[in-house]
C-alpha positions in Angstrom: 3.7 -8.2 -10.1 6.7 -11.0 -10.9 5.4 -13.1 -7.7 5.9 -10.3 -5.6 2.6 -9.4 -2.9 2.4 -5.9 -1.6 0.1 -4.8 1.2 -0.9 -1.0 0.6 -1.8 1.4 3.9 -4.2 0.4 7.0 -4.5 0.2 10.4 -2.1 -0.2 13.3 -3.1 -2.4 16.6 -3.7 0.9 18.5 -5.8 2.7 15.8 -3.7 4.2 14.2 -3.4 4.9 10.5 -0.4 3.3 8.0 0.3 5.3 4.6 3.3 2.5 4.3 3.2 0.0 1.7 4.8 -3.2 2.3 6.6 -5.7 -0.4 6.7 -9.6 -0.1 9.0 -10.6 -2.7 8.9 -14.2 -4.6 5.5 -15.1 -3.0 4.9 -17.1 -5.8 7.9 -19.6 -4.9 7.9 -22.2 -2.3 6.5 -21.2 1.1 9.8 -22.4 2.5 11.3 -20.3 -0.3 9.7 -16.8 0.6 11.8 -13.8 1.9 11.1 -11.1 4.7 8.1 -8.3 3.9 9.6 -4.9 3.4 8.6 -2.0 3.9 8.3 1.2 1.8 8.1 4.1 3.4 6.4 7.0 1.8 5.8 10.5 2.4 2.4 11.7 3.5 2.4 14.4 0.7 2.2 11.5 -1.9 0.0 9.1 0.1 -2.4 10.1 2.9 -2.2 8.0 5.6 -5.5 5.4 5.3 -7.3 2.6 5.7 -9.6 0.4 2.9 -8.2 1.9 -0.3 -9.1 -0.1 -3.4 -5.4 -0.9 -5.2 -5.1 -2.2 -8.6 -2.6 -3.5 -11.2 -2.1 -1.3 -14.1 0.2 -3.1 -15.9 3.6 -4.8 -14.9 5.1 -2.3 -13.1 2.7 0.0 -12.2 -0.3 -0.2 -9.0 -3.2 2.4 -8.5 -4.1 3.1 -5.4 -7.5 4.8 -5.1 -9.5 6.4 -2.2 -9.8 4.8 0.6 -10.9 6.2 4.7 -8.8 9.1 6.4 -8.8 10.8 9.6 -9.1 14.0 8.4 -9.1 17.1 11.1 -10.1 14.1 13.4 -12.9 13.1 11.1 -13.3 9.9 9.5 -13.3 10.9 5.9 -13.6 9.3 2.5 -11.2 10.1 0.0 -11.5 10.9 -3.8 -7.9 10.1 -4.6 -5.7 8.3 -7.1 -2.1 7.7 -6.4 -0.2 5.8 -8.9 2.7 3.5 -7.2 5.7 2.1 -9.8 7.0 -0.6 -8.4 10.1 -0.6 -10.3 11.0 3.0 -8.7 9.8 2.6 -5.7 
C-alpha cells in the first residue's frame, strides 16, 4: 500500500478486543526515516471488534478484511464477514 503497513483489530494486554486499525506510514523508507503509527478509529457497526482476521490487498487502495474471532454474547465466536477498508478514505 505505497510503503505504508497497517495493523487491522486484535487483542489488548487485558483481553480485551480492538476493532481499530492502525497505519504506519513510509515503512518502506529508512528505519530512522519512519513516522509514528496512527490510529484509525472505526465504528463497531462497520467492524466488529476482533481478533485473527485474515486482511488482504485488493488492489492499491483497497484492503479486505475477512472473518476473524468475536466475543459474541460472551462467546468466543467465528465470524463469516467481509469488510472492505479504502485506504484512501479512510
Amino acid at each position: 500500500m505505497n510503503g505504508d503497513v497497517f495493523v487491522f483489530c486484535g487483542a489488548t494486554n487485558n483481553h480485551g478486543i480492538l476493532n481499530s486499525i492502525e497505519k504506519l506510514s513510509g515503512a518502506a523508507r529508512n528505519r530512522v526515516q519512519l513516522g509514528n503509527w496512527n490510529i484509525i478509529n472505526v465504528k463497531e457497526s462497520v467492524l466488529i471488534p476482533r481478533w485473527n482476521p485474515a486482511v488482504c490487498a485488493l488492489n492499491s487502495h483497497e484492503i479486505v478484511v475477512m472473518g476473524g474471532l468475536a466475543d459474541i454474547d460472551d462467546v468466543v465466536s467465528c465470524l463469516g464477514d467481509v469488510v472492505l477498508f479504502n485506504v484512501k478514505t479512510g
